[in-house]
Structures are given as C-alpha cells and as structure tokens.
VOGU-935837 format. One record per residue (C-alpha): residue in three letters; chain; x, y, z. Coordinates in Angstrom, 1 decimal. Each point is the difference from the previous one (the first is absolute). Layout:
['ALA' 'A' [X Y Z]]
...
END
This chain:
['UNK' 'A' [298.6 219.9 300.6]]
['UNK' 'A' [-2.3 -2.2 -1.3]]
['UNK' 'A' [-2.9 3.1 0.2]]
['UNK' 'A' [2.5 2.5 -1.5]]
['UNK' 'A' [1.0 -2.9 -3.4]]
['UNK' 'A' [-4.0 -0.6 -0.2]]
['UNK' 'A' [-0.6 3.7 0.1]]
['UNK' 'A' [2.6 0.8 -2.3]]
['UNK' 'A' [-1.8 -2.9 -2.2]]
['UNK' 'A' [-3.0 1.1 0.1]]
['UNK' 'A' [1.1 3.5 -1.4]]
['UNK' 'A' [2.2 -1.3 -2.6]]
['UNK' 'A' [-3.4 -1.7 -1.2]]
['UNK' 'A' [-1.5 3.2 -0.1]]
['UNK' 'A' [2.3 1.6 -2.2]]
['UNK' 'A' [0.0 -2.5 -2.1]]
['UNK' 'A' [-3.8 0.3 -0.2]]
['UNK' 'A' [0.1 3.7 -0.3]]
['UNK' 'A' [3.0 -0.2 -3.1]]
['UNK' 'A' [-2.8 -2.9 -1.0]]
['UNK' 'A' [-2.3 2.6 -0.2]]
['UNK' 'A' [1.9 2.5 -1.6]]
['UNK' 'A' [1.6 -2.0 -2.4]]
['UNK' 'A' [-3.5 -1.3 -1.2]]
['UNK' 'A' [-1.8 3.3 -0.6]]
['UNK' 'A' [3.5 1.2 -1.8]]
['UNK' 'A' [-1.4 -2.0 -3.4]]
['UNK' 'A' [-3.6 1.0 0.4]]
['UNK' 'A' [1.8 3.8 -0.2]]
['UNK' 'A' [2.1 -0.7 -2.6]]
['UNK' 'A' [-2.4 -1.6 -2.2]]
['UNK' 'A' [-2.4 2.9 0.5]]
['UNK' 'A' [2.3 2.8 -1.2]]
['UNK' 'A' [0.6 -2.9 -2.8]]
['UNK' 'A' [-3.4 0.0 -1.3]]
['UNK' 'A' [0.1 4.3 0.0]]
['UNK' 'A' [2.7 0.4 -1.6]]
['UNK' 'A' [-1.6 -2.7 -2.5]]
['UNK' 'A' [0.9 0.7 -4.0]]
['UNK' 'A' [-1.3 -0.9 -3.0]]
['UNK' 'A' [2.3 -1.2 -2.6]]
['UNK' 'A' [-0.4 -0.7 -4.1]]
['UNK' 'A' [2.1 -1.6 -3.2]]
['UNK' 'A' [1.3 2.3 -2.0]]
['UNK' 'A' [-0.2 -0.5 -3.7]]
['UNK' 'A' [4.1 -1.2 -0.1]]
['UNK' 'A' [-1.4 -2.8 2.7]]
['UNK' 'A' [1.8 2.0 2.7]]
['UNK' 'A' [-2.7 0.4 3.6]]
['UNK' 'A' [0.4 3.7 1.2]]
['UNK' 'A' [-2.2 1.2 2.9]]
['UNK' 'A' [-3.3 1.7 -1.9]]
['UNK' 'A' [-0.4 3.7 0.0]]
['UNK' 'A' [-2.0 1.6 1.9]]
['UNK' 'A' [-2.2 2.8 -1.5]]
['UNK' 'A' [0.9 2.6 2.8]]
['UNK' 'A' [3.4 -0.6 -0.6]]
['UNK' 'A' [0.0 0.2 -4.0]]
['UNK' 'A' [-2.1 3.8 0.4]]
['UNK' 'A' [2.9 1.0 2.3]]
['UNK' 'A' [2.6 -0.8 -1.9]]
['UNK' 'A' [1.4 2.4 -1.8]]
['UNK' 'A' [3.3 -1.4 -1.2]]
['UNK' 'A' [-1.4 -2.1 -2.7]]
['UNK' 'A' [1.2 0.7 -3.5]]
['UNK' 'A' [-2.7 1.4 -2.5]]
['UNK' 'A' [-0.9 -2.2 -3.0]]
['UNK' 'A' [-0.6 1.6 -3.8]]
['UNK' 'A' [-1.5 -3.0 -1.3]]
['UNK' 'A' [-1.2 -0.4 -4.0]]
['UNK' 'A' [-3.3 -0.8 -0.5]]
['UNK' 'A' [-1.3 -0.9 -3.4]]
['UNK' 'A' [-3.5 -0.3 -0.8]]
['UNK' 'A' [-1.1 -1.0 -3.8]]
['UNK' 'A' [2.3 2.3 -2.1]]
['UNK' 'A' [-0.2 2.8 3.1]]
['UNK' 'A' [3.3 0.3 2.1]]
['UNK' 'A' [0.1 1.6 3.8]]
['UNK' 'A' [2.5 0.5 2.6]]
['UNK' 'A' [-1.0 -0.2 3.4]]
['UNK' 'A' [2.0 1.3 2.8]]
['UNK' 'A' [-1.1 -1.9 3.0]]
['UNK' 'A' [1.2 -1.3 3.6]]
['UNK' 'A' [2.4 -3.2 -0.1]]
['UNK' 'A' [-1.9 -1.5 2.9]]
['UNK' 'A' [-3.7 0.7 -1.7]]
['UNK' 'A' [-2.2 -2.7 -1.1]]
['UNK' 'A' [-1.2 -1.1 -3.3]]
['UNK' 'A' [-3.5 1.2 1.0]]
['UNK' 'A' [1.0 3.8 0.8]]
['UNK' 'A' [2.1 0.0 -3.4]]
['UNK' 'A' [-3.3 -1.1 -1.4]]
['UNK' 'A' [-2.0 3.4 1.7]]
['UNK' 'A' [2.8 2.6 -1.3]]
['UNK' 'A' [-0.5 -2.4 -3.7]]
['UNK' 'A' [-3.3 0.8 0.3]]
['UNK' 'A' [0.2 3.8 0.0]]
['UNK' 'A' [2.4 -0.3 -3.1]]
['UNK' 'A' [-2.1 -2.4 -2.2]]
['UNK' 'A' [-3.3 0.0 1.2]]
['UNK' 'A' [-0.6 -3.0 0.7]]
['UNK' 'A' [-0.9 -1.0 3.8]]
['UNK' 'A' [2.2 -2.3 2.4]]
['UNK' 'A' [-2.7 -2.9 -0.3]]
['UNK' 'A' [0.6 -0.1 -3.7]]
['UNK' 'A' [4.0 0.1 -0.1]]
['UNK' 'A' [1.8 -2.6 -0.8]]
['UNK' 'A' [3.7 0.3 1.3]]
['UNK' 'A' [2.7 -2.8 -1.6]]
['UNK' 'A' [3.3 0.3 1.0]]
['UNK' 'A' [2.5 -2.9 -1.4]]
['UNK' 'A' [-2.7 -1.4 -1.9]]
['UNK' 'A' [-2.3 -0.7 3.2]]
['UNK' 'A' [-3.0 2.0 1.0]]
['UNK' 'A' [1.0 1.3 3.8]]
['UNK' 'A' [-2.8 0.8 2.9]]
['UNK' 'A' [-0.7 3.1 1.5]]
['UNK' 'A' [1.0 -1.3 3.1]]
['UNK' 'A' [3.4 -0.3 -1.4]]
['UNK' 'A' [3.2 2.1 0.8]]
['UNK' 'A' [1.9 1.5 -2.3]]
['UNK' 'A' [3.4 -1.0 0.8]]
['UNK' 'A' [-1.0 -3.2 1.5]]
['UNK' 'A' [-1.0 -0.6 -3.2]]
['UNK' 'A' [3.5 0.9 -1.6]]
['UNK' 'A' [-0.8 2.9 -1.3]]
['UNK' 'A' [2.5 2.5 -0.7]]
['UNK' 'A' [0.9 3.2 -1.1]]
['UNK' 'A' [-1.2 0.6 -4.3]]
['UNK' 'A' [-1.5 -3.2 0.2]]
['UNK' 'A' [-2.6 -1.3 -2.8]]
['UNK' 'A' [-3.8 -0.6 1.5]]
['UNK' 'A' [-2.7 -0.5 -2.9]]
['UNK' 'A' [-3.3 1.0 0.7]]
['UNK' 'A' [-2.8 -1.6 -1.4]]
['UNK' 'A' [-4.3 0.4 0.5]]
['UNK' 'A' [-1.8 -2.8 1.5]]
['UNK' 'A' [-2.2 -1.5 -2.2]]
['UNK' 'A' [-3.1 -0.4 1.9]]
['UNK' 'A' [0.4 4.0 0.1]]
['UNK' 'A' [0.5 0.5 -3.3]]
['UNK' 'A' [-3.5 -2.0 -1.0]]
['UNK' 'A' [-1.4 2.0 2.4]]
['UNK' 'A' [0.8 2.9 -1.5]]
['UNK' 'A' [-1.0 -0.8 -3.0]]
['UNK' 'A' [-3.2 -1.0 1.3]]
['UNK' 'A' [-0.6 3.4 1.3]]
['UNK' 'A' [1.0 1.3 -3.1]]
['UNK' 'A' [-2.5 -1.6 -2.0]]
['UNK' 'A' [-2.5 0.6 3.1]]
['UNK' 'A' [0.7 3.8 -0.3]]
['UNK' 'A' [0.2 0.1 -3.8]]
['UNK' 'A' [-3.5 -1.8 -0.3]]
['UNK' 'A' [-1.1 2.9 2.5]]
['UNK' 'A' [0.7 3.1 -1.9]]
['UNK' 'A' [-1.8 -1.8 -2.8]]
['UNK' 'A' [-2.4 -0.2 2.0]]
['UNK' 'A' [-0.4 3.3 0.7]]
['UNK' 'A' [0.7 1.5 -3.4]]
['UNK' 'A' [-3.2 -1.7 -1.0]]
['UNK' 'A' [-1.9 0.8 2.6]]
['UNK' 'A' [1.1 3.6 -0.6]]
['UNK' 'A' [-1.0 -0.2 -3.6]]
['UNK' 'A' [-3.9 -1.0 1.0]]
['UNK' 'A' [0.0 2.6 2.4]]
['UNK' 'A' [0.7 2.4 -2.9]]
['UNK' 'A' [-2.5 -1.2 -2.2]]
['UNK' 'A' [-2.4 -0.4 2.6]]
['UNK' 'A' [0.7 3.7 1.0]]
['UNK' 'A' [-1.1 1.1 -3.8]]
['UNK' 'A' [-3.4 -2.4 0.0]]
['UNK' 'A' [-0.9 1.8 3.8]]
['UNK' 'A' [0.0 3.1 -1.7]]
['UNK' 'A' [-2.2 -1.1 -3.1]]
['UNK' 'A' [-2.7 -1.5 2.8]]
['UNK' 'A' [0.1 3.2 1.6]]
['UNK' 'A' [-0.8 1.9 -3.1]]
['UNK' 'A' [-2.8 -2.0 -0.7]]
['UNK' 'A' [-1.5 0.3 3.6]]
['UNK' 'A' [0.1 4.0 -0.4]]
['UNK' 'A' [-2.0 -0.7 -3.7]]
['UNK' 'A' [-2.6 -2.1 1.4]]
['UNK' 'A' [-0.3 2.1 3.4]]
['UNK' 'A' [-0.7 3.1 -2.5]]
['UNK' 'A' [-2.8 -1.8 -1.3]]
['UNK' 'A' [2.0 -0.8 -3.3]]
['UNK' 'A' [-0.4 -3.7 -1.7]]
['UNK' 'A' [3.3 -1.6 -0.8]]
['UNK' 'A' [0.3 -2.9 -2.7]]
['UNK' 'A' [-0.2 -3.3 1.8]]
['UNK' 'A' [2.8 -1.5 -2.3]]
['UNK' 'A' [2.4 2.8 1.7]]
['UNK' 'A' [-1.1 -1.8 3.8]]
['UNK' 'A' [0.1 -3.2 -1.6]]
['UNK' 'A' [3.8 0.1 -1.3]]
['UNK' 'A' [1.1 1.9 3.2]]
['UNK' 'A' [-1.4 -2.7 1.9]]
['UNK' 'A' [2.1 -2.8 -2.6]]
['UNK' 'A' [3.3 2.7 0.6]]
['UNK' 'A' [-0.2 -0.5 3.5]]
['UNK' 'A' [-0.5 -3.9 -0.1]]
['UNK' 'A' [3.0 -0.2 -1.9]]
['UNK' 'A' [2.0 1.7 2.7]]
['UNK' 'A' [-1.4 -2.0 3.0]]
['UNK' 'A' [1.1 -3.1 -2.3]]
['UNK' 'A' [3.5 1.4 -0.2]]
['UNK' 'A' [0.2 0.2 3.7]]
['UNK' 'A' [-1.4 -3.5 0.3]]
['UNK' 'A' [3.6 -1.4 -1.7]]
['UNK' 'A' [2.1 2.2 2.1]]
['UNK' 'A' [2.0 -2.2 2.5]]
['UNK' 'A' [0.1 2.2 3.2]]
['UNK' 'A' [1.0 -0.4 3.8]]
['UNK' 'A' [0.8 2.3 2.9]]
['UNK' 'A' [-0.4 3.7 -0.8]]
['UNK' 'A' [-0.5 -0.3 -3.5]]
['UNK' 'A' [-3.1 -2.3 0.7]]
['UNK' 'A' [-1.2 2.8 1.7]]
['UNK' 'A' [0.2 2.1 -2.8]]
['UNK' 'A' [-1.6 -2.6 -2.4]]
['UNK' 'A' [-2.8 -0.1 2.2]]
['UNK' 'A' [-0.5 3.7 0.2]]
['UNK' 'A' [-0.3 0.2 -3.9]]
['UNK' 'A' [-2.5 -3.1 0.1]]
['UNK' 'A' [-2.3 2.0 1.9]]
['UNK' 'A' [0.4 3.3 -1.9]]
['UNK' 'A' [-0.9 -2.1 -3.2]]
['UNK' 'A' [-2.8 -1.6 2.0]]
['UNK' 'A' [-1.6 3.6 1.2]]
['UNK' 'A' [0.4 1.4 -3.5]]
['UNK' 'A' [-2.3 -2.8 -1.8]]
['UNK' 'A' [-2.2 -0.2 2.7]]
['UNK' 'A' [-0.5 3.9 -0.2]]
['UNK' 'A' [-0.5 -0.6 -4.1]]
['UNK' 'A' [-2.9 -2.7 0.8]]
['UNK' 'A' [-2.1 2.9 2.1]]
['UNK' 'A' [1.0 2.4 -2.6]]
['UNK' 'A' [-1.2 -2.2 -3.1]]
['UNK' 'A' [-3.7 -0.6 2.3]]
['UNK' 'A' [-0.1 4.3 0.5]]
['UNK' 'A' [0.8 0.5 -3.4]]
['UNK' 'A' [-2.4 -2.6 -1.5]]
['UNK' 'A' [-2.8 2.4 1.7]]
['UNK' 'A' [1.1 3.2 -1.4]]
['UNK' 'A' [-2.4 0.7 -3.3]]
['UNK' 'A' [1.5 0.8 -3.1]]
['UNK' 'A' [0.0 3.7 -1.1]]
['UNK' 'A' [-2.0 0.7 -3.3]]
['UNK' 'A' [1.5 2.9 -1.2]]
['UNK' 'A' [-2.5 1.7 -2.2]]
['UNK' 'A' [1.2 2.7 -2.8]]
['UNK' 'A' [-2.8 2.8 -1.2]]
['UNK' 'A' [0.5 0.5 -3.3]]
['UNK' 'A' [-0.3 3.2 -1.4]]
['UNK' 'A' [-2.9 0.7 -2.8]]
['UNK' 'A' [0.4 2.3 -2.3]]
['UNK' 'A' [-2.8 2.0 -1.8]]
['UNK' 'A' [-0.2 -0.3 -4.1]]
['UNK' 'A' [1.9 2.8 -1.7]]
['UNK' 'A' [-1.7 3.0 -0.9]]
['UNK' 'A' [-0.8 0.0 -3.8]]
['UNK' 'A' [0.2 3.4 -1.2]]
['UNK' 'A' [-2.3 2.1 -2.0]]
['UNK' 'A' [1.2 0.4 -3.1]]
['UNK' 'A' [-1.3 3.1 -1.6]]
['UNK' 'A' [-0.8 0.7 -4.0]]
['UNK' 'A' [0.7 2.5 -2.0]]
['UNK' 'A' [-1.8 0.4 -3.1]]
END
C-alpha cells in the first residue's frame, strides 16, 4: 500500500509538473500572437484615439464618400473632386495640375491653420463643400522672382549680344572688301583702315559691358574673337597696303596745229 500511495504520489507530481509546464509556455504563446497582432493607434482632431489607418487598407477601400472641396486661390476659385480618406499632400498634386504651382510650394489652410501633407482629409474634419484656401509659400515666390529677374537679365543679354553680332557682320564684310583692293594691287586710303579699325573697337567695348553666364557667355565670347580676327587681319592689311605705290595716272593732251590762214585773193 504504502508503494502503490508513493507511486500514485509520485505521478500526481508529475502532472502537476507537466500542467506546470504547460501552463507556463501558455503566456509566452499568448503574448506572441499579442505582439503580431500589434496596432498602432492616434488622436483624432475631436481628442477621440481611433486605431491609425493603414495605407493598404485606405487604397482598398472603396466605400468612402467622394469630397468636392472649394479651393480659393487669390481671386481664382476651384473645385476639386477628391477621395474622403486622401491626404492634404495628394490634394496638393491634383492642385498643382490646376494652378501651376508645385506641391512644395502649396500652402493648404483649412479652419484658419495650415495642414501637413501627411494629413487625412477627414481626420482632419473635412467634409463634403468645405472651404480650403490655398496660398504660395513665400520662400517660393522669391524664388521665382529671382528667376524672373535671372531670366529677364538673360534675354538682355542676348539681345545685345545679337545687336554686335549684326554690326560686327556689316564691318566683316567692309575688311573683306578692302583685302580684295589691296590683293589687286590697288591702294586704299589709310583713314578707311584706320576708322574700321576704331568701328571694331567700339564693338569689342560693347561686349566688354555685357553681363553674360552659361550659354550666352559662350556666345559673347565667340563675338570677342570675331572682332579680334577682324582687326588683327586690318593691322596686316594696313602693312600690305603701305607697300603698294601710288598710281600716277598721266593724261596726253592733245596738240592741235595753228589754223590754216587762207589765201585771200585780189581782184583789181
């Protein structure tokens, strides 16, 4: 008897060990599947905690109501049809086909307080015809009025550039004229060299106060060096014609003999 109540014992004790050891993996288990089934949670503008939405589950839903939502912008007006459980940011990229303007330089105030892009529409208590004013950032707009003034001083630029190159065009074909008159053995005035020369100078000057970068540099440039070659081809041309001798043109003058007196004859 004695065996049979310490054997009995001894296998109560077991399954009490084994339930032990069943009962202590059973939180280990349980706080696993916990941890997976993990959500994240966030306040709500009206201070009430709702479990956050999840991105896969806002593109599959296709129950939510569609938003026309007025937009004004300056004295400009839009309506923008758009998904109730959007964010502030992709309002801001169908804004930005309508007014030009891109999503980094929208503004978005709803209720009198600018919103994030990470913002949700109806989180944010936005409703069906509701009021959003749309304003530009300002560092954008003194950007762009930057590279307005940037793109205004380049066309002047290259207006003036483009008015040397036609006056420098003109003088060209006066250098070559008087390269073909030398070349033929013909003198040419020095004074005519001399103020071609002066002409050209004036037009390399001009470039000089031309502010220029990037491709219209290039251009500049390109002019310099066409001004540069034409008075440099003038300075050979004034030596060459320096050693041409002056034609003496010499006129033989006709000679005429003395008129024949005639005979005058008498009659008695």
């Amino acid at each position: 008897m004695m065996m049979m109540r310490k054997k009995k014992k001894m296998s109560f004790n077991g399954g009490l060990s084994s339930e032990s050891s069943k009962t202590s993996t059973t939180p280990t288990t349980s706080s696993s599947t916990y941890k997976e089934e993990e959500v994240e949670w966030e306040m709500r503008p009206g201070g009430m905690l709702v479990q956050k939405r999840c991105e896969n589950e806002k593109s599959k839903s296709s129950s939510a109501p569609i938003l026309r939502l007025r937009i004004s912008y300056g004295a400009l007006r839009y309506e923008i049809s758009i998904n109730s459980q959007s964010t502030f940011g992709e309002l801001k990229k169908l804004l930005a086909a309508e007014t030009g303007l891109q999503p980094a330089e929208q503004r978005l105030l709803y209720r009198g307080k600018e919103r994030e892009n990470g913002e949700y529409l109806d989180m944010s208590g936005v409703k069906d015809r509701s009021k959003l004013v749309l304003v530009e950032d300002p560092a954008s707009t003194e950007k762009r009025f930057l590279e307005m003034r940037r793109n205004a001083k380049i066309q002047s630029a290259r207006c003036a550039i483009s008015d040397v190159a036609l006056e420098v065009d003109k003088l060209d074909d006066q250098v070559s004229a008087i390269e073909k008159s030398i070349a033929n053995g013909n003198k040419v005035p020095e004074v005519q060299i001399t103020t071609l020369i002066e002409m050209l100078m004036r037009q390399a000057i001009k470039l000089d106060s031309i502010p220029a970068e990037g491709d219209v540099s290039a251009q500049k440039n390109l002019q310099g060096k066409r001004v540069q070659k034409c008075v440099e081809s003038l300075d050979v041309l004034k030596v060459s014609n320096a050693r041409i001798k002056p034609v003496v043109v010499t006129t033989n003058w006709e000679t005429f003999e003395s008129p024949i007196t005639p005979r005058w004859e008498f009659f008695n």
